[in-house]
C-alpha positions as CSV (number, residue, x, y, z in Angstrom):
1,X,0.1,16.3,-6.9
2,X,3.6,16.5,-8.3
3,X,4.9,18.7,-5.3
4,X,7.8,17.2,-3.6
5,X,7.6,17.5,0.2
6,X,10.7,15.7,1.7
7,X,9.7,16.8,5.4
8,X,6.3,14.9,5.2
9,X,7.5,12.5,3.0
10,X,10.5,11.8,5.7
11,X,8.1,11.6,8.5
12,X,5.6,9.1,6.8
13,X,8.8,7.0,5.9
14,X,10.2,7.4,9.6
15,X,6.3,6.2,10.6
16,X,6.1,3.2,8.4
17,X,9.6,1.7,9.0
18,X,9.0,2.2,12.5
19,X,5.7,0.6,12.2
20,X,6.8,-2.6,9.8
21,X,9.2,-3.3,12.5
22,X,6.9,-3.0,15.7
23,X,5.0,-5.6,13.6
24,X,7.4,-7.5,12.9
25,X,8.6,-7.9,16.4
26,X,5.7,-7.7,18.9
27,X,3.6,-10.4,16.2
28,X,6.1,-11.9,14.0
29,X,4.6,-11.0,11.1
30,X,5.0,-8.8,8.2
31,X,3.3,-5.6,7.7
32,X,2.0,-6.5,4.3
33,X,-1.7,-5.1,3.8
34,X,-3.1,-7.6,1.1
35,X,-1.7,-10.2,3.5
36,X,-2.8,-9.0,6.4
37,X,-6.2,-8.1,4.6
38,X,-6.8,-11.5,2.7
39,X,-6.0,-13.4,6.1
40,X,-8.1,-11.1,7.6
41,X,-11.1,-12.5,4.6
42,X,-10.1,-16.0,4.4
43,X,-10.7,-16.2,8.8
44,X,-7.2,-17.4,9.5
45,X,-7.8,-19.5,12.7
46,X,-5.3,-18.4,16.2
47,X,-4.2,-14.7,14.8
48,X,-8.2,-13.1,14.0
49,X,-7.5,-10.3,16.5
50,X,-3.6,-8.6,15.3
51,X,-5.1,-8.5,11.7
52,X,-8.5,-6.6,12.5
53,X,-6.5,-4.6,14.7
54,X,-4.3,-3.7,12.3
55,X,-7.2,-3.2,9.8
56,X,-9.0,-0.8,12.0
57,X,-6.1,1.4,12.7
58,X,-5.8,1.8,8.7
59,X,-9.5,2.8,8.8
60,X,-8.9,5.1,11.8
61,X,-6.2,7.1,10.8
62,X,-8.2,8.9,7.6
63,X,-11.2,9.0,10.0
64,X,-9.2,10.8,12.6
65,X,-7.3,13.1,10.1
66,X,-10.4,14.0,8.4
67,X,-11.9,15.1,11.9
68,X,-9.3,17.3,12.6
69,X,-9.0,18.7,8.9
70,X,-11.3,17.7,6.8
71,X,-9.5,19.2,3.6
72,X,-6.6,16.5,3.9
73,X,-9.3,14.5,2.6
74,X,-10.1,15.6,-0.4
75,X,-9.3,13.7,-3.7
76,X,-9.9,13.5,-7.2
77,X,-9.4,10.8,-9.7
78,X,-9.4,11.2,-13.6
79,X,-12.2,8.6,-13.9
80,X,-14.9,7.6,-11.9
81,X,-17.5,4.4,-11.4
82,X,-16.7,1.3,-13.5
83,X,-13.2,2.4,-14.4
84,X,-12.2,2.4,-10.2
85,X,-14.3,-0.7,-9.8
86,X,-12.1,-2.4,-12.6
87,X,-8.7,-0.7,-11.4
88,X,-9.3,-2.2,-7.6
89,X,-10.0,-5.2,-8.9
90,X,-6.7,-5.6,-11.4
91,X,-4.6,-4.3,-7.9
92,X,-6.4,-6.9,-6.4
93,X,-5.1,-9.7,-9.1
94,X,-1.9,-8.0,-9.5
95,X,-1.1,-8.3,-5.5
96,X,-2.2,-11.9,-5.6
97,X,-0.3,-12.8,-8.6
98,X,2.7,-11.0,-7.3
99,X,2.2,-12.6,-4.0
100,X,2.4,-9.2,-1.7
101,X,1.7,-5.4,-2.8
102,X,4.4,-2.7,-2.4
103,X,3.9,-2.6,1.5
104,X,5.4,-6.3,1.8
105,X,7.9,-6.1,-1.1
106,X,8.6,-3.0,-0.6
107,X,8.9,-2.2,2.7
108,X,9.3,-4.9,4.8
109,X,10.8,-7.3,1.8
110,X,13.9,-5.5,0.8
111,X,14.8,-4.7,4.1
112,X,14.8,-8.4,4.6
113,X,17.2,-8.9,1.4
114,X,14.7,-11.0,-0.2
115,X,15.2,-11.6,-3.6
116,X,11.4,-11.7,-5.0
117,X,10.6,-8.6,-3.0
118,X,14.0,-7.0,-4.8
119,X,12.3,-8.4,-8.0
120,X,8.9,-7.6,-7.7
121,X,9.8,-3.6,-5.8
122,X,11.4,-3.0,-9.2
123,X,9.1,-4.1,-12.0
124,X,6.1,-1.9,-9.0
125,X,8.5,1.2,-9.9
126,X,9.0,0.1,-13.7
127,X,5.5,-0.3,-14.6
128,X,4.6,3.2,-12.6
129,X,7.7,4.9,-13.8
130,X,6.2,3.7,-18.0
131,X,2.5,4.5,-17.0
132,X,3.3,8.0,-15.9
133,X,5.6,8.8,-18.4
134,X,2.6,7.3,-21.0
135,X,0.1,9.7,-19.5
136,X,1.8,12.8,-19.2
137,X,3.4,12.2,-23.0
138,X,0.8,10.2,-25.1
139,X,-2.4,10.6,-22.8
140,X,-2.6,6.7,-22.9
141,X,-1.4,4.1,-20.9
142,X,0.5,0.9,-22.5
């Protein structure tokens, strides 16, 4: 997991900006996930139909990868049951508290020279920047 591959990683960026600004244009509306997602939840009434769109082309794209190779699939995480259950749920909090996750800030936030995306982009790197640098030195996170 700590290969660099700059042609993939290229491509998916390519992919993403492309895709954050077809959204942005053909809907108005920016390609943040927990925003998209937590509309998507709360039943926002008039725009039902871009969101579960949107949300069934996130579900689609693993489904149709994994068809076609099945080992770009596989993963492993360093802890299992009530530890995932309790990580998804601080991401959860965190994105609500933050107001957007990286995909809004990051993405489509800085490219919009907002401020609080600016903000919030660099305490996401900070805080992933200090937890891996905790686990590979100390085996702990802070």
């Amino acid at each position: 997991m700590t290969e660099f591959t700059p042609l993939s990683a290229t491509i998916g960026g390519v992919l993403i900006g492309i895709s954050a600004v077809w959204m942005m244009a053909s809907v108005g509306r920016i390609a943040g996930i927990s925003g998209i997602i937590s509309g998507g939840i709360a039943g926002a009434k008039g725009d039902m139909a871009w969101r579960v769109t949107f949300i069934l082309g996130l579900l689609a794209g693993p489904f149709l990868a994994g068809l076609a190779r099945p080992e770009l699939l596989k993963a492993s995480f360093p802890t299992e049951g009530i530890y995932l259950i309790l990580a998804g749920i601080l991401v959860g909090w965190g994105t609500s508290l933050g107001s957007g996750c990286t995909s809004g800030h990051g993405v489509c936030g800085i490219a919009r020279f907002s401020a609080r995306s600016i903000i919030a982009t660099l305490t996401f790197m900070a805080t992933g920047i200090l937890t891996v640098f905790c686990m590979r030195y100390f085996g702990v996170i802070v």
